[in-house]
C-alpha positions in Angstrom: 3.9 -10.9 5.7 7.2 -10.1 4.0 8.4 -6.5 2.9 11.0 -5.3 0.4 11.6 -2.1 -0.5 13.5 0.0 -2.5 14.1 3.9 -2.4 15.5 6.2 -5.7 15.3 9.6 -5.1 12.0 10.4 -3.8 10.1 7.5 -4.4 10.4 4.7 -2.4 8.5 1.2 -4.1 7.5 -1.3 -0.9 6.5 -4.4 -2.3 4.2 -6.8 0.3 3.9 -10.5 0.0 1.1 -12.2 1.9 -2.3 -10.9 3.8 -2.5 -7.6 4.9 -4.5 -7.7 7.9 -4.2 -7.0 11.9 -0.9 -9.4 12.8 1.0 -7.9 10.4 0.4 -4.0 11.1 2.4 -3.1 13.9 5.6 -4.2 12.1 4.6 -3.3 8.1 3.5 0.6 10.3 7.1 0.6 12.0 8.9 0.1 8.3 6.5 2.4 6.8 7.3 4.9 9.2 11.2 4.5 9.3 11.2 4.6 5.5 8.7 7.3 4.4 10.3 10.6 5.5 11.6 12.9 2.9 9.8 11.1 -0.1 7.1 12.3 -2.3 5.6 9.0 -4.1 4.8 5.8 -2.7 4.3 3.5 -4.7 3.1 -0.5 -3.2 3.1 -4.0 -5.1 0.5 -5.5 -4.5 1.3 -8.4 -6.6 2.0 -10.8 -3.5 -1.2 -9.9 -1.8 -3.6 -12.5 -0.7 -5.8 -10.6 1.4 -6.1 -7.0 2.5 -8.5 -6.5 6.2 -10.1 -3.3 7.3 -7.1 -3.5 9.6 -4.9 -3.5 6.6 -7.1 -0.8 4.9 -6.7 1.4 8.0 -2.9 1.2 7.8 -3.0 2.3 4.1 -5.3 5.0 4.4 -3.2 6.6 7.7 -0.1 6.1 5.4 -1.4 8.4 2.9 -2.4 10.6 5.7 0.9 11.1 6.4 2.5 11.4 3.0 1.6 15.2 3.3 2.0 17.2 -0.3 2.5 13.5 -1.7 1.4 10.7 -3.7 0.8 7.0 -3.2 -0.4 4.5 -5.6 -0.6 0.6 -5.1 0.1 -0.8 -8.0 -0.8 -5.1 -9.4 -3.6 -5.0 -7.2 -5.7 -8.3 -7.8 -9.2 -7.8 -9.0 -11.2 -8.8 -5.8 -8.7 -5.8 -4.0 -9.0 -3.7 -6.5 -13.4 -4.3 -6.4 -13.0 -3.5 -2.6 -11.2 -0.5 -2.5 -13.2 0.8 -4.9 -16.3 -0.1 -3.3 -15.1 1.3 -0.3 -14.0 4.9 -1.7 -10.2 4.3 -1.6 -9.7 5.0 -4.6 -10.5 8.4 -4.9 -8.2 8.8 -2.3 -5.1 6.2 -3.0 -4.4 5.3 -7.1 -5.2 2.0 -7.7 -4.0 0.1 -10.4 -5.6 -3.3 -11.2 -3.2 -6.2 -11.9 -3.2 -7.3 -15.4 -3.9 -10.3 -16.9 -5.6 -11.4 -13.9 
C-alpha cells in the first residue's frame, strides 16, 4: 500500500493506492495517527483502491472515532466499495462518494 498526503489548513487529503486490508494497517494507523491532530476534515482517495477488508474497514471506522468534532469523507470510491460500505452502514457514519465514470 502506498500513502500520500497533503495537509492545507485543517484538512489534510491522504490518498491510498493498493488493498486496504490487515498487512497494511499497522503502518497506514501509525501515519494516520502522526498526521491527524489538529485537523477537522479528512478527506481519503480512494481512487487507487483495489480492495478494502474488514481489517481495513476497522481502521477507517476507529479513524473517524478519533476525528472528534470532525469530518471524514472518502472520496472516488469504486462501485463494489462504495456497495459494501453501504451495505455495511458506513455510510451513515463516514461520507462516501462513489467514483465517477466507473
Amino acid at each position: 500500500m502506498d500513502i500520500r498526503s497533503e495537509r492545507e489548513g485543517s484538512e489534510l487529503k491522504v490518498w491510498l493506492e493498493g488493498d486496504v486490508c490487515a498487512a497494511c494497517v499497522p503502518e497506514t494507523e501509525a501515519f494516520l495517527n502522526a498526521n491527524i491532530g489538529g485537523i477537522n476534515r479528512l478527506v481519503v482517495d480512494f481512487g487507487g483502491v483495489k480492495r478494502l477488508t474488514k481489517e481495513g474497514l476497522m481502521l477507517l471506522l476507529s479513524t473517524r472515532k478519533k476525528l472528534v468534532g470532525g469530518e471524514m469523507a472518502l472520496v472516488n470510491v469504486p462501485d463494489g466499495i462504495c456497495d459494501e460500505l453501504e451495505e455495511s452502514g458506513v455510510s451513515t457514519l463516514i461520507d462516501v462518494v462513489r467514483a465517477e465514470g466507473r
